[in-house]
C-alpha positions, 0 to 999 in steps of 0.5 A: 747868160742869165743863169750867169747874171742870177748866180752874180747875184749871190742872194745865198750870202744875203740870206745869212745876216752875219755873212759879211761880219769878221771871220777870226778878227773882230776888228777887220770889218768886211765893207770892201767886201761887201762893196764890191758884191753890191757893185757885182749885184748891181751890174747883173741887175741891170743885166737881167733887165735889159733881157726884160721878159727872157729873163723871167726866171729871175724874178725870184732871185731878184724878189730876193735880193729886194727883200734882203739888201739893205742898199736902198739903191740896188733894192730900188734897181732890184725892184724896177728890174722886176717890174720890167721883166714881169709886167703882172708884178708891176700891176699887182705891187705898188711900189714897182709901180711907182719906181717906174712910174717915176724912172719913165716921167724922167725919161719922157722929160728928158726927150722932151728937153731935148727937143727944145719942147719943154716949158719952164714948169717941166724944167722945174719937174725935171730936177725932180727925177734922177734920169732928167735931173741933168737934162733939166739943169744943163736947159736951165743954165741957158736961161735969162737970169730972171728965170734961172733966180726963179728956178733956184729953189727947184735947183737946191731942193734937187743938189740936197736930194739928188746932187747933179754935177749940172745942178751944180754948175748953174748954183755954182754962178747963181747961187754960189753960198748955197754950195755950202749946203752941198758939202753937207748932203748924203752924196759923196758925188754931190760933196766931190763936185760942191768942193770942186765947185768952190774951188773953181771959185778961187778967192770969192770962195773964202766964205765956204773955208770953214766948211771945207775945213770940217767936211774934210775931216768926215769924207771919203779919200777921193772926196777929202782929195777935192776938198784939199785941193778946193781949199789951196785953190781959195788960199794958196797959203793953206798947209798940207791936210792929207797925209797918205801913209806910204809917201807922208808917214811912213818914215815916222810911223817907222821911228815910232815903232824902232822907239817901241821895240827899244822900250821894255815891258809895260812902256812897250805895251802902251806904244804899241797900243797907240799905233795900234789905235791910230795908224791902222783902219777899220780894216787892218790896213795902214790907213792916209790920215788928215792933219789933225788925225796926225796932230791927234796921233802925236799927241797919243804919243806924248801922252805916252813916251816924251823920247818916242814922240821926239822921235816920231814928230821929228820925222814928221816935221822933217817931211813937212815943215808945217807941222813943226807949230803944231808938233813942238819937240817935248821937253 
């Protein structure tokens, strides 16, 4: 099994620095790829440490994967594995040391939590670490609104660093503009559960539109999900921002294309350059968008052909009306 968990590892493409870069297409990036190895990497390294010194003939493996990872997460996990696994490599390298350190003061106030023994300072010392974080926000949202405004500060400093679903429950009721804030931080879940968190807010959140606005424009799909369905929970009235490409732009994509096929020469080209450009990602693959990456697309188009955007917007208003304001035929 731990032979198993090394190979899962894949160290040898972490070696090469161009491991995950094109192949034959320079414009088909290999993040998935690398994505899902990271993910791999990660489980086995988690595997590796629950075999704690039985597994000692990984240290070099993992030495290696810290040392050539650019995933500052897996690096982290990496190293706590080592320093589990090798007790000696705790004592002789600092960093280990503080990794660990840190996970088990987590883990001891976490205990401590939960036994009701934990006084406001080690609620407050909770929202420090990953493994407490939670723990600590869930015993601080029992607490009396005096000592909850007290904590606050705590509880921004660990949604900005940390992004706590929990920490976010209780800044949801006590601080609820502070979510802004949130939308803007490095962590996918902290943003996905901040937009959520407004939303639950209904209309009170009017506040937070405009940023909702722009953080759709900048996020992952699941994350651009929430945020769309956060900002028609606060206003019912507001249009459709996500388009995907099967079901929403397929039937126009489809007419653009019919528009370059009839064209000639260089006007083809040029067409086909824009699709291109706008209804393919990073990857090759066709890609959803958002409303003004759609309005954008358009307005490519017309900058090209008037006939063929006709052709194009007319599908578009067709499957959504709203984009009619936007999208006026040319003339």
């Amino acid at each position: 099994m731990i032979s198993e968990l090394i190979n899962a590892l894949k160290v040898d493409a972490l070696r090469d620095p161009h491991y995950y870069e094109p192949v034959f297409d320079p414009t088909y990036r290999r993040d998935l790829d690398q994505y899902r190895d990271d993910f791999r990497r990660s489980q086995a390294v988690n595997g590796l440490k629950a075999c704690g010194q039985d597994a000692k003939s990984a240290v070099a493996a993992l030495e290696e994967l810290a040392g050539n990872t650019s995933n500052s997460e897996l690096r982290k996990s990496a190293l706590a594995a080592i320093g589990t696994i090798d007790p000696e490599k705790r004592l002789a390298t600092p960093e280990i040391d503080q990794i660990l350190t840190a996970r088990e003061t987590g883990q001891s106030l976490v205990q401590k939590i939960g036994t009701g023994q934990a006084s406001f300072e080690d609620l407050l010392q909770g929202l420090r670490y990953p493994e407490s974080v939670s723990a600590a926000s869930q015993a601080i949202a029992k607490l009396e609104p005096e000592a909850i405004a007290r904590a606050l500060p705590s509880l921004r400093s660990a949604l900005t660093t940390l992004g706590a679903y929990d920490t976010i429950q209780v800044i949801k009721q006590s601080d609820p503009q502070f979510l802004v804030v949130a939308l803007k931080t490095p962590h996918d879940a902290a943003t996905h559960d901040a937009a959520d968190a407004l939303g639950d807010l209904g209309t009170e959140a009017r506040f937070a539109l405009p940023a909702l606005y722009e953080a759709i424009e900048r996020d992952s799909w699941g994350t651009q999900r929430a945020i769309e369905s956060a900002i028609k929970r606060i206003d019912p009235n507001a249009p459709k921002l996500l388009f995907t490409y099967g079901d929403d732009l397929h039937p126009a994509e489809n007419a653009l294309m019919e528009a370059a096929q009839t064209a000639e020469g260089e006007l083809r080209r040029r067409i086909e350059n824009v699709y291109e450009k706008h209804a393919y990602d990073e990857n090759r693959g066709l890609r959803n968008m958002t409303r003004s990456e759609v309005i954008a697309f358009a307005r490519a188009v017309r900058e090209v052909d008037q006939r063929a955007y006709n052709l194009f917007v007319a599908k578009l208003v067709e499957h959504e009306p709203s984009l009619a304001d936007a999208l006026k035929p040319a003339e």
